[in-house]
N, C-alpha and C positions, 0 to 999 in steps of 0.2 A: 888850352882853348877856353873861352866862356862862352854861355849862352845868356843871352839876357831874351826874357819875356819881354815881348810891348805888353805894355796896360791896354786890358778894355778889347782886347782885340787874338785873333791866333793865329797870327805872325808871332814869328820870333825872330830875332839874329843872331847869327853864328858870326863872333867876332874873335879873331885870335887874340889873347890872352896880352901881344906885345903891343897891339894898338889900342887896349882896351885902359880907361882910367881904373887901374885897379882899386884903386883908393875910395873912389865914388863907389864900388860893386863892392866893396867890402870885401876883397879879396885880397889876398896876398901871393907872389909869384910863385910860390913855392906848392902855394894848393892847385894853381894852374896848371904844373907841371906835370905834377903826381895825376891830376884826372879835369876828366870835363867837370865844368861848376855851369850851377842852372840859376840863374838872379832871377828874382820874381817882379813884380811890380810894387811889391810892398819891401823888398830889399832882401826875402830870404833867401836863404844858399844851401844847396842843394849837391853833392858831388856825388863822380863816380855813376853807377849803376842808378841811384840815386836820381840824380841828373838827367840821365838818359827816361829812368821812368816817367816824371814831370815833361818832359821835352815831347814824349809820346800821349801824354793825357792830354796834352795839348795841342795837337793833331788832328787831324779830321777821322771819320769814323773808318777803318776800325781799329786804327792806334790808341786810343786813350783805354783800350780792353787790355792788348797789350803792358800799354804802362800801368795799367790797374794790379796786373797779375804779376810784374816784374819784384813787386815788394811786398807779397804776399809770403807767410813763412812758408819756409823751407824751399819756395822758387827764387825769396831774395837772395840765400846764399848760395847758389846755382848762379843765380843773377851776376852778384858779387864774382867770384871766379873767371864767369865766359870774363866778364867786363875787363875784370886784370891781364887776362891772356890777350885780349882784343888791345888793350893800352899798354903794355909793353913792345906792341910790331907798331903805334900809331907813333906820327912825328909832326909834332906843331912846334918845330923850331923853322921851318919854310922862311927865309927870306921874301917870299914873294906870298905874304900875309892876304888874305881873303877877308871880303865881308861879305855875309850873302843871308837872303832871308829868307822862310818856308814856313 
């Protein structure tokens, strides 16, 4: 799956990784695969746990506390782990791909 940031704004989409121009997000399918990626409005990339932090600083209040704490040491690598345990039961192979925004 990717996430891309709208610019300017805190919306985002959640666009599955098969409909997304990977080439435009600077992605490659294989980083798709392995974890969520977070594209910003300036083009940066963001995965994994990573991803999910950005995705929450960019939330309404009181998510971006949340994402703030997610990559703080020693909660990053906590972080890191749930996220792996949480991404090996996820499945964004769905033929019936979503686009959806929050």
């Amino acid at each position: 799956c990717a996430i891309h940031h709208a610019p300017n704004s805190l919306a985002a989409s959640v666009v599955a990784y098969q409909d997304a121009d990977l080439a435009t997000l600077g992605l490659t399918r294989e980083q798709c695969e392995s974890a969520v990626q977070w594209v910003d409005d300036r083009g940066a990339v963001a995965s994994a746990h990573h991803a999910v932090s950005r995705a929450l600083r960019n939330a309404r209040f009181p998510w971006p506390l949340a994402g703030r704490a997610i990559v703080l040491p020693g909660i990053s690598r906590i972080a890191s782990r749930v996220y792996e345990r949480v991404a090996r039961r996820r499945s964004c192979d769905s033929p019936n791909s979503a686009r959806r925004s929050f």
